[in-house]
C-alpha positions in Angstrom: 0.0 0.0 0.0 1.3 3.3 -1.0 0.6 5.3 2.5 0.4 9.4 2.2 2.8 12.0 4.1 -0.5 12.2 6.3 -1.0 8.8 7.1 2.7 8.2 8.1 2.5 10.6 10.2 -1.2 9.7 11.8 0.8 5.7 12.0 2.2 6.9 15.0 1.1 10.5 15.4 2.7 11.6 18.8 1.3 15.0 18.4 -2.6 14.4 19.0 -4.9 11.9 20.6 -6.6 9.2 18.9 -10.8 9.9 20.3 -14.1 7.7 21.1 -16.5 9.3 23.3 -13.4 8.5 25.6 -10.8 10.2 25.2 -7.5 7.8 24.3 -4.5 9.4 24.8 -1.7 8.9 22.6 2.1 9.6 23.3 3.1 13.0 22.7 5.3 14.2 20.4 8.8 15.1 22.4 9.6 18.9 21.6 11.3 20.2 19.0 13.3 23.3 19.5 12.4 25.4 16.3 15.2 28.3 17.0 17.5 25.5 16.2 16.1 24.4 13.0 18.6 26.4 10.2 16.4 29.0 8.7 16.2 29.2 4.5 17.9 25.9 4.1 15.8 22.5 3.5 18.0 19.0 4.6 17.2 15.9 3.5 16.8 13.0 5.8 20.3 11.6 5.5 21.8 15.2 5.9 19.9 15.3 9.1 20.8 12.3 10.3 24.4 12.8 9.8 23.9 16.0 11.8 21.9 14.2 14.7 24.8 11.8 14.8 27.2 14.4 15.1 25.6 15.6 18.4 24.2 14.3 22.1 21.4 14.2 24.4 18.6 15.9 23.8 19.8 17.3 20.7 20.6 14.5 19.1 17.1 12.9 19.6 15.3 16.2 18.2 17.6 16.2 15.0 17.0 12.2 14.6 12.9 12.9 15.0 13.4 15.6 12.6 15.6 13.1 10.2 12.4 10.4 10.8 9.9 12.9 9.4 11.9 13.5 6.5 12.3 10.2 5.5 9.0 9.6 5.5 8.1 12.5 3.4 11.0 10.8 0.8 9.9 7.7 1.2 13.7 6.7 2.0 12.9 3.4 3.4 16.5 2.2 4.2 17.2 5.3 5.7 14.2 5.6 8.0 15.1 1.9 9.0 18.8 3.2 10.4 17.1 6.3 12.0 14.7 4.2 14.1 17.4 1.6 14.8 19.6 4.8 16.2 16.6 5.9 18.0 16.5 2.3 19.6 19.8 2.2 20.8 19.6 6.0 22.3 17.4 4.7 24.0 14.0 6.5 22.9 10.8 6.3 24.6 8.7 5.3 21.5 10.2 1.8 20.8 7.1 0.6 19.2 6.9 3.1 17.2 10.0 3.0 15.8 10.1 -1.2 15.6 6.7 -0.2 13.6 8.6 2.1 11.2 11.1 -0.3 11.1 8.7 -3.2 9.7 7.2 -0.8 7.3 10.1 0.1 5.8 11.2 -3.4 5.3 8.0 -4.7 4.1 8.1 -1.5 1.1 12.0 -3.0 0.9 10.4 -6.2 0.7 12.2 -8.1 3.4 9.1 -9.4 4.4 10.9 -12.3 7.0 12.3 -9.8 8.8 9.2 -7.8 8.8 6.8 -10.2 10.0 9.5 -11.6 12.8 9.1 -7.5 14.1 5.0 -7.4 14.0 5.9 -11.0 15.7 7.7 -8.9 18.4 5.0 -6.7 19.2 2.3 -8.6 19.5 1.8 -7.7 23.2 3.0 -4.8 23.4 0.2 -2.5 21.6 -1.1 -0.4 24.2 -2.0 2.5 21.6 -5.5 1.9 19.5 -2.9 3.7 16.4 -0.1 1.0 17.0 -2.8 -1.4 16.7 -4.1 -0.4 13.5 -0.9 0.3 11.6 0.6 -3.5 13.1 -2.8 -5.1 11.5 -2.2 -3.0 8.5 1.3 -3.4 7.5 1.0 -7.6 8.3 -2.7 -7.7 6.4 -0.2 -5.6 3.2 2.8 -8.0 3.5 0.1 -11.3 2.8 -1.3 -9.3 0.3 2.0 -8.7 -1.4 1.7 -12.3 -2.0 -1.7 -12.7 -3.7 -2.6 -14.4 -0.2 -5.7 -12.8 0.0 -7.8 -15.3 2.7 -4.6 -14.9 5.3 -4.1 -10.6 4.7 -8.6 -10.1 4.8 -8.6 -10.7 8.7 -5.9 -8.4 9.7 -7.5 -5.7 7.6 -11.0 -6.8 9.1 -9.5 -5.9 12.5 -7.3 -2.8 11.7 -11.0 -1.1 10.1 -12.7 -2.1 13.8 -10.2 0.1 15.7 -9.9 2.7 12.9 -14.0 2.8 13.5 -13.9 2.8 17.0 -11.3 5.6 17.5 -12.0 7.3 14.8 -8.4 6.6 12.7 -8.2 8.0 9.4 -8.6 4.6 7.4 -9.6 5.8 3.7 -6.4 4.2 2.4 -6.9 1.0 4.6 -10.6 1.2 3.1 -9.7 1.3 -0.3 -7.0 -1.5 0.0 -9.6 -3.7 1.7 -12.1 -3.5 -0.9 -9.7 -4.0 -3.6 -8.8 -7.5 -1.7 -12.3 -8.4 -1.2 -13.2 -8.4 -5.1 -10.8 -11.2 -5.3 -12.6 -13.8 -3.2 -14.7 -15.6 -4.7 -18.4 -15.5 -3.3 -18.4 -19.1 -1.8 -14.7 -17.8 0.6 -16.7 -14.6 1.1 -19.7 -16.5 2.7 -16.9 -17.9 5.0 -15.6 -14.2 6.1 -19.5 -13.4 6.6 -19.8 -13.8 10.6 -17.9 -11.6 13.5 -18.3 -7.9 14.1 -20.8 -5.6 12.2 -18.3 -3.8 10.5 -16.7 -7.4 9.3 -20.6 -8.3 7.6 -21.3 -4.9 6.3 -17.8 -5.3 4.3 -18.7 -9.0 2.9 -22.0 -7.8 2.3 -21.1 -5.6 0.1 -19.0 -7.1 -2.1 -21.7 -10.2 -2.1 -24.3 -7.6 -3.4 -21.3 -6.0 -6.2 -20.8 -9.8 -7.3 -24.1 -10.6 -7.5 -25.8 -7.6 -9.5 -22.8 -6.2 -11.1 -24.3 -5.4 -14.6 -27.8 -4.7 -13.7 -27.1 -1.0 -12.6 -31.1 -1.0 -11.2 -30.7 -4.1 -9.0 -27.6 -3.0 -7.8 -28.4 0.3 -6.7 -31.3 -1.0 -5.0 -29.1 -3.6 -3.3 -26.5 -0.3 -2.2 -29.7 1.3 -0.7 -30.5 -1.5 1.0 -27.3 -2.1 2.6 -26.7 1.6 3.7 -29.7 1.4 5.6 -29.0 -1.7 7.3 -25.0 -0.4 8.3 -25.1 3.4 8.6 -21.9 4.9 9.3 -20.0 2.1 7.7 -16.2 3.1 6.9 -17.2 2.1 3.5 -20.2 3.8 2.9 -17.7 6.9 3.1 -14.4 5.5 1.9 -16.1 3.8 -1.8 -18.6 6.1 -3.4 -16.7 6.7 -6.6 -15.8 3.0 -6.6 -19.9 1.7 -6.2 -20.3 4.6 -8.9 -17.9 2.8 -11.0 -19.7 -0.7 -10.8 -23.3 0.7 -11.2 -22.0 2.2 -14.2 -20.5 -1.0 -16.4 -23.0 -2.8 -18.6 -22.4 -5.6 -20.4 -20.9 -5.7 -24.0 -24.0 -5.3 -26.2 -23.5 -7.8 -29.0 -25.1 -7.3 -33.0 -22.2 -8.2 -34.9 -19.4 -10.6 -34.1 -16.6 -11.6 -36.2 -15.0 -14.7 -35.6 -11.5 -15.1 -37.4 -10.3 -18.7 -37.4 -8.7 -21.2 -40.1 -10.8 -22.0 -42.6 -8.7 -24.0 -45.2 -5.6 -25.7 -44.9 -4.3 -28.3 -42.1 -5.7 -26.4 -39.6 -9.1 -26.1 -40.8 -10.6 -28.9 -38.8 -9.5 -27.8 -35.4 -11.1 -24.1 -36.9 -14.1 -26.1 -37.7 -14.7 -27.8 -34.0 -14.2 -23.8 -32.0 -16.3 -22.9 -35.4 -19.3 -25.3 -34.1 -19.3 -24.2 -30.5 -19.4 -20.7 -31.1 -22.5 -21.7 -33.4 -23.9 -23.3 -31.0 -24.0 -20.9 -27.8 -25.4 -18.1 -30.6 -28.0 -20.1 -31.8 -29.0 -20.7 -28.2 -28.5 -17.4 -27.2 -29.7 -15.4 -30.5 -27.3 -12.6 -29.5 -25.6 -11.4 -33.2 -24.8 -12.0 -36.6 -21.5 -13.7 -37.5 -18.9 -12.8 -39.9 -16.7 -15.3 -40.3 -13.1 -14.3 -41.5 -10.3 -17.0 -42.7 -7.2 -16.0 -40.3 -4.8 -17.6 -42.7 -5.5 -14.6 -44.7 -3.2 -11.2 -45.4 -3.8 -8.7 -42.9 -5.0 -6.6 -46.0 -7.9 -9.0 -46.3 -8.7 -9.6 -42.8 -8.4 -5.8 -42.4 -10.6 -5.2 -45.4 -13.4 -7.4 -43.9 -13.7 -5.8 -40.6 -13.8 -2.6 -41.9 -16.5 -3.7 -44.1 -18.4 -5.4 -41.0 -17.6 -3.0 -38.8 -18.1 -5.7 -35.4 -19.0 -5.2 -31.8 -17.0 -7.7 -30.9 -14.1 -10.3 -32.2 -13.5 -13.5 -31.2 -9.9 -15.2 -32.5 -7.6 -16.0 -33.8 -6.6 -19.4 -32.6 -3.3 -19.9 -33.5 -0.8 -17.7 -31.8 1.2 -17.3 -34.9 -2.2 -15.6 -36.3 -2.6 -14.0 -33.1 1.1 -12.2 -33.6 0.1 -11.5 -36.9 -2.8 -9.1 -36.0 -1.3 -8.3 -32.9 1.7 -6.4 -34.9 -0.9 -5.0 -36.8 -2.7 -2.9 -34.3 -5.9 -3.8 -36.6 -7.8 -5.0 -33.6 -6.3 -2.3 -31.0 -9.9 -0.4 -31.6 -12.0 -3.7 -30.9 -12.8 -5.3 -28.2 -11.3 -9.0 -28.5 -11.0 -12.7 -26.8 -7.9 -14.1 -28.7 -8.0 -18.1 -28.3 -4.4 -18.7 -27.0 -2.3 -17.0 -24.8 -0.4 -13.9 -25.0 3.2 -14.0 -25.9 3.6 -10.1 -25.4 2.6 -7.4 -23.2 -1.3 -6.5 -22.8 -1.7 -3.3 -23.2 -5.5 -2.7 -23.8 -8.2 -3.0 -20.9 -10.4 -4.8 -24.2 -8.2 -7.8 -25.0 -9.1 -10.8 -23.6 -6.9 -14.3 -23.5 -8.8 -17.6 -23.7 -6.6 -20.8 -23.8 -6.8 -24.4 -22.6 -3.9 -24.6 -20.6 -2.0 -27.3 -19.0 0.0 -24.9 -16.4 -3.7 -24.2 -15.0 -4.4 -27.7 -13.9 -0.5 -27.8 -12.5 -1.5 -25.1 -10.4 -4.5 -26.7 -9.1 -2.8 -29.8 -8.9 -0.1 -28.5 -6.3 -3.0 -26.5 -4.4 -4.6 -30.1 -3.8 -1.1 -31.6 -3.1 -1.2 -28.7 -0.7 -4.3 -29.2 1.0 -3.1 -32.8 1.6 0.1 -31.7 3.1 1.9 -34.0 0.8 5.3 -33.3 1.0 7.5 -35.3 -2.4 6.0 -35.6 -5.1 7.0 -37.5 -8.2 6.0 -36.5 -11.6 6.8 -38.8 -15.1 6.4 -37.2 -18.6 7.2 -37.5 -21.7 11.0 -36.6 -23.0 9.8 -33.7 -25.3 9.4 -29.8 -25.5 6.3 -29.6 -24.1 7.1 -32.1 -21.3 9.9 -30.1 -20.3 8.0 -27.0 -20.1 5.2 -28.9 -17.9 8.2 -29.9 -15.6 9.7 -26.3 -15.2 6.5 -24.7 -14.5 5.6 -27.4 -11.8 9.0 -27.4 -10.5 9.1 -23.1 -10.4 6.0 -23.6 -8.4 6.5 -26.1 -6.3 9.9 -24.7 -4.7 8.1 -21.7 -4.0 6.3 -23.4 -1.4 8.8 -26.4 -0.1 12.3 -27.1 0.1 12.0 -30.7 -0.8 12.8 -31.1 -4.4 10.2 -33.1 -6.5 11.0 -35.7 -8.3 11.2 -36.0 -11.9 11.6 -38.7 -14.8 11.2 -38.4 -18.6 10.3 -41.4 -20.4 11.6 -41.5 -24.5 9.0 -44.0 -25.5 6.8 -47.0 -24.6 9.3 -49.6 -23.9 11.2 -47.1 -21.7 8.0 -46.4 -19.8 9.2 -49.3 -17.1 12.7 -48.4 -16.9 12.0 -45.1 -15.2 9.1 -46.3 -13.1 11.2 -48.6 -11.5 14.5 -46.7 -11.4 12.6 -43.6 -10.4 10.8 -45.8 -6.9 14.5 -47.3 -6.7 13.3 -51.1 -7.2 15.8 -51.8 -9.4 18.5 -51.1 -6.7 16.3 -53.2 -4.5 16.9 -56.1 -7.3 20.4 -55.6 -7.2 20.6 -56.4 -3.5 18.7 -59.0 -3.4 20.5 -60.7 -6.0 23.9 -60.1 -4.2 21.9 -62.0 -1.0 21.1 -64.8 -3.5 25.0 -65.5 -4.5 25.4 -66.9 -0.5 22.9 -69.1 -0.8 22.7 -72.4 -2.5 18.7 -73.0 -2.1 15.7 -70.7 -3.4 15.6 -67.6 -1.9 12.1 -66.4 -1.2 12.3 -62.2 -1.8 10.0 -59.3 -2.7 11.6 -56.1 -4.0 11.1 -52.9 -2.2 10.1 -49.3 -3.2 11.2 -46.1 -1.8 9.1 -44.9 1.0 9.6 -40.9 0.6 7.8 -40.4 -2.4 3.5 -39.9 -1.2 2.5 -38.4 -4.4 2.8 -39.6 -8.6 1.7 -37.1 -10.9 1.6 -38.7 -14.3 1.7 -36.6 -17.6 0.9 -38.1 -20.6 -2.3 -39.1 -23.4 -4.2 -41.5 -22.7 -2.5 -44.5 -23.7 0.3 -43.5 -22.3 -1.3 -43.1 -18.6 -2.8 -46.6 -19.4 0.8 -48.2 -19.7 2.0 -46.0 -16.6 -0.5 -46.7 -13.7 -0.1 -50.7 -14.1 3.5 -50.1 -14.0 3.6 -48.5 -10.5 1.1 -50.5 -9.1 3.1 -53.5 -9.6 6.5 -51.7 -8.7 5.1 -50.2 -5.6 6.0 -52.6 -2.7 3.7 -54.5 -0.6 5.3 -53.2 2.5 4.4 -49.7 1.5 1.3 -47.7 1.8 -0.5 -47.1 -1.6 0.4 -43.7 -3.4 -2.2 -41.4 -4.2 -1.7 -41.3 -8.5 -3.1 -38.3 -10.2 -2.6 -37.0 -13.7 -3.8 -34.0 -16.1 -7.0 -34.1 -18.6 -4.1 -35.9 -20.8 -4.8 -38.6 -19.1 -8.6 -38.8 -20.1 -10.4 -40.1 -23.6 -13.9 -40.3 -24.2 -12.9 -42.3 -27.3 -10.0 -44.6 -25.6 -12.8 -45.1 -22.2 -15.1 -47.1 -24.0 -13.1 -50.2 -24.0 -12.3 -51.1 -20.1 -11.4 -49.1 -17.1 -9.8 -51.3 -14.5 -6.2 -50.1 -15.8 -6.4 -46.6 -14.1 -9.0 -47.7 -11.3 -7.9 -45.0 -8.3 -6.3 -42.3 -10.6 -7.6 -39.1 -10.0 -7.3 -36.3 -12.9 -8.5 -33.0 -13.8 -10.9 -32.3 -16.6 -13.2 -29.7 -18.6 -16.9 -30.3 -17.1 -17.7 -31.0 -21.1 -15.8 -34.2 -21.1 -17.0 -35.9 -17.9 -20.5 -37.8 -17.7 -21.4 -36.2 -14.6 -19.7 -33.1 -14.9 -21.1 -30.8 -17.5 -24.2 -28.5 -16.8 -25.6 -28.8 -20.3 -27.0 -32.1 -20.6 -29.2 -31.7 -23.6 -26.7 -29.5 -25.5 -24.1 -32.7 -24.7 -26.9 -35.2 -26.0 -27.5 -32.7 -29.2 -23.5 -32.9 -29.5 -23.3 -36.6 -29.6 -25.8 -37.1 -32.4 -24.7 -34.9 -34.1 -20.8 -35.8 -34.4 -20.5 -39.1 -32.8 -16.6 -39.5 -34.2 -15.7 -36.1 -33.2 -12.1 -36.2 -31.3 -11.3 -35.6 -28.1 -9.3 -32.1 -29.1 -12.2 -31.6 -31.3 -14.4 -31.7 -28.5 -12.7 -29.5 -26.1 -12.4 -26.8 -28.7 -16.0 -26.9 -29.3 -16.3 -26.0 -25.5 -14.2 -23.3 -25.7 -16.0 -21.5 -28.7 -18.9 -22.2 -27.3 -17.5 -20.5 -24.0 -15.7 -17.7 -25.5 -19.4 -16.3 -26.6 -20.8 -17.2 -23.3 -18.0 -14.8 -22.0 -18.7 -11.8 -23.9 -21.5 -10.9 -21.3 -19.9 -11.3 -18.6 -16.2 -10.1 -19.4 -16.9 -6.5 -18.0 -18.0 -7.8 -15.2 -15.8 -10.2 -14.6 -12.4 -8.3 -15.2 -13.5 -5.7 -12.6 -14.4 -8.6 -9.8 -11.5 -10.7 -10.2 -13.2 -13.0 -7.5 -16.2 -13.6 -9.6 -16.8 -16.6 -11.6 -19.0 -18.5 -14.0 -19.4 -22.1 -14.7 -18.3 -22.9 -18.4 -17.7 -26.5 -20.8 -14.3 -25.8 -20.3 -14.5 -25.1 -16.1 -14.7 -22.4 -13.7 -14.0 -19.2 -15.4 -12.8 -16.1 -14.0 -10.4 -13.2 -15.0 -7.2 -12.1 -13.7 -5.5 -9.0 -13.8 -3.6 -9.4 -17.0 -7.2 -10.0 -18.8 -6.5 -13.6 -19.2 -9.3 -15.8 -18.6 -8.5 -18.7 -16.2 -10.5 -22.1 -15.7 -10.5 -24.3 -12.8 -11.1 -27.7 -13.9 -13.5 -30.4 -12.5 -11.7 -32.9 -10.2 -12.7 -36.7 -10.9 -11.9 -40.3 -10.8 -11.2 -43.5 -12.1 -12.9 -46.7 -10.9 -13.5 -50.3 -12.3 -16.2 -49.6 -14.7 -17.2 -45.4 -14.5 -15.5 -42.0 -13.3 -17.1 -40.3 -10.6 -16.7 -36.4 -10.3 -15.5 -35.4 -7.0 -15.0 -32.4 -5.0 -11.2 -32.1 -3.8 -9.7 -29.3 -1.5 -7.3 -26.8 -2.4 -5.5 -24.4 -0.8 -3.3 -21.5 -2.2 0.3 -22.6 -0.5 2.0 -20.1 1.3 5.6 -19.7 0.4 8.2 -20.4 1.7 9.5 -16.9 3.6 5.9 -16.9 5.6 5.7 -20.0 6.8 6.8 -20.5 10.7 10.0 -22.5 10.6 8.9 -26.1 12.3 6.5 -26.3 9.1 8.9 -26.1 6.4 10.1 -29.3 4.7 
């Protein structure tokens, strides 16, 4: 949080009193002596410092006061930090104070281990109602520095209490709060929805903004409502430009979209399926007319035919090469836009959206489950190729974040190597080796069982289906007996409508991740799925998911106002979960399921967002 001159100042004003109906007095200010100030000549902080340092007793503590102020006006952060520590060891009578000035200025130096072990400190030793505050505050900021939203909401929760109660200047703590709680999604903010007045009137509110953001009637109603039910709320004073702001956006109003995908040439079938899917959720939605545009096309053509059509809206291209193409252009820098793929440069317009299927997304939500399960090594096998590689890196980037324990990895090259690294990667073929050294001393049979290492708890599997049908087998056979089972899990790879007709027993236990579109139980569109299957009863699995995601990508279009501005909000899609992040990309959370002898169940699995590793307490990392 960016804090004003001001609100420095109020963080541990020592001039004036903090005030209920009670007064609540507040350390004052020691005494400056202004004739000693040098008239027509401004210092900085580190020329007053020097000067403070230079003298004793009670001069020396005015200067360094003087020097604290100033850096606080400069926003000098290291400098304030050896003021305050020189205040400390003068022996100063505000301690907490400075200790709080000294966590502050780490945190905006981002030392945020040192920070926390400070706020640790102080813990009982908050007497003031503006030490409080500014200790819940700067801890809530340092969580939310780290996108951990659910651990930094209670400490603001509790820093806008005493700001109410004694009457703390808060608007910057107000404005930080609300800008966390639009990130929580409304099921976490039902969680939040208990404890003080102040605590429900905040929850409330963003509950109401999630809910009606769109229909600017409904949710000024809903704003009316809420006022009356929590007058004098900190936020019915701090947010009236920002509730301004959301009763103003309305949806993107749609009469003419163009869609630009590949029309002719090897690509033209995958076109064909996102082609199919966007049909589909217009025909049930009657929202437009459709231009189609052939994205394999010169830009003079594809520029040509928009002008002509002059859209609302634009959905594609699909390929990212196409997506570079127009991108360099600036063609599309006027229209509002979902591209189908991710972005490979910078985002610069609040109007460009980025819809892809993703692997890294179900990584992500793989290690939040992993996570939630307190696993603690896990062991991931994929195939020896580019995009293996990259899988690895971005699960291994991830993971360390989080734990010190390394994960392990293995690459297989092809089928017949598949075994190879199963068993080398659970050790048994070192167990082999001993027990065939045991054999040499003995003339008679000797009765054995290999054994498997015992650290690994987790196998995360990365592959197609027939791949992941040759892989499972192999560890359940190479796990030993003496061990407990491993939890397997793999990626939407792992799972074929086409390959599951034939028998399931081969992956029975594996759990994976999957678009809602592809699992019997999962989807929320069961006659649209039925209406699907007669119609293209050979279509491919890829086929399949990229009908989904056209048929998503117009679902969006709605919503995508909406959505940007709440990250926290969702919708359910085919393709999963769908929200917005900052960057405009459009994100998915995937349905959990799993294998078992004859059918896949969808489940519900937890997941938590780990903390890393520099905020966890020291007997909990690995």
């Amino acid at each position: 949080m960016r804090l004003t001159h001001y609100s420095l100042i109020l963080l541990f004003s020592l001039l004036s009193a903090c005030s209920t109906t009670e007064k609540t007095q507040i350390l004052k200010k020691p005494h400056i002596n202004q004739q000693k100030k040098i008239k027509n000549k401004v210092f900085t902080a580190a020329q007053l410092y020097k000067n403070a340092r230079a003298k004793r007793g009670a001069d020396k503590i005015q200067l360094l006061y003087l020097a604290r102020e100033k850096a606080l006006i400069e926003k000098n952060w290291p400098m304030l930090e050896s003021i305050c520590n020189t205040l400390i060891s003068s022996q100063s009578s505000d301690n907490v104070q400075n200790i709080l000035y000294i966590a502050l200025s780490q945190y905006h130096q981002n030392q945020y281990p040192h920070a926390l072990a400070l706020l640790s400190e102080l813990n009982d030793k908050l007497n003031s109602p503006v030490h409080y505050y500014w200790h819940q505050v700067i801890t809530g900021n340092i969580y939310a520095k780290q996108a951990l939203t659910f651990q930094a909401i209670p400490y603001y929760f509790r820093a806008s209490e005493i700001a109410q109660k004694h009457e703390i200047d808060a608007n910057e703590l107000n404005q930080k709060l609300w800008s966390e709680l639009t990130k929580l999604s409304s099921l976490t903010l039902e969680q939040f929805n208990t404890g003080s007045g102040i605590q429900q009137g905040w929850i409330n509110l963003a509950l109401y903004s999630q809910l009606y953001i769109g229909d600017p009637v409904s949710l000024h109603s809903a704003m009316n409502n809420w006022q009356k039910r929590y007058p004098r709320h900190p936020a019915s004073f701090a947010l009236p430009d920002k509730m301004k702001s959301l009763m103003a956006i309305e949806p993107y109003r749609l009469t003419k979209l163009a869609v630009l995908l590949p029309e002719t040439g090897k690509n033209a079938r995958i076109g064909e399926a996102v082609k199919n899917g966007i049909l589909a959720a217009s025909e049930i939605s009657n929202q437009a007319e459709i231009h189609y545009i052939n994205s394999i096309e010169s830009i003079d053509k594809i520029n040509e035919q928009i002008n002509i059509i002059q859209p609302d809206f634009i959905i594609g291209p699909l390929l990212k090469s196409n997506i570079d193409k127009v991108k360099q252009s600036e063609m599309l820098v006027n229209y509002p836009t979902i591209f189908l793929n991710s972005n490979s440069q910078k985002n610069n317009s609040l109007e460009h959206y980025y819809f892809a299927l993703s692997p890294e997304h179900e990584l992500t939500q793989a290690i939040n489950h992993f996570v939630a399960k307190d696993f603690k090594k896990p062991l991931l096998l994929v195939p020896k190729n580019k995009s293996g590689e990259r899988l690895v890196a971005s699960f291994t980037q991830q993971w360390q974040q989080y734990s010190k324990t390394q994960p392990e990895i293995g690459f297989y090259a092809d089928k017949k190597d598949m075994q190879k690294q199963v068993k080398k990667l659970l050790e048994v073929d070192e167990s082999q080796k001993r027990i065939n050294k045991v054999k040499l001393f003995f003339r008679e049979k000797v009765k054995s069982d290999t054994r498997s290492r015992r650290d690994i708890d987790v196998i995360y599997l990365i592959g197609d289906a027939v791949q992941t049908r040759l892989l499972k087998p192999y560890f359940d056979v190479n796990i030993s007996t003496f061990s407990a089972k491993i939890p397997m899990y793999a990626s939407s790879k792992s799972h074929s409508l086409q390959v599951d007709k034939t028998d399931k027993r081969d992956l029975a236990g594996l759990y994976f991740t999957e678009i809602p579109w592809m699992l019997p139980q999962g989807h929320t569109q069961p006659a649209l799925r039925a209406q699907f299957d007669k119609l293209w009863p050979q279509q491919g699995d890829l086929q399949q998911r990229l009908f989904a995601m056209g048929y998503d990508a117009v679902k969006l279009i709605p919503q995508l106002k909406q959505l940007s501005t709440l990250s926290g909000k969702s919708i359910q899609g085919l393709t999963g979960l769908l929200s917005i992040n900052e960057q405009r990309q459009i994100h998915r959370q995937l349905q959990w399921a799993r294998y078992y002898q004859k059918s896949i169940k969808v489940l519900s699995l937890k997941e938590v967002k780990p903390t890393p590793l520099f905020l966890q307490p020291p007997e909990t990392i690995d």
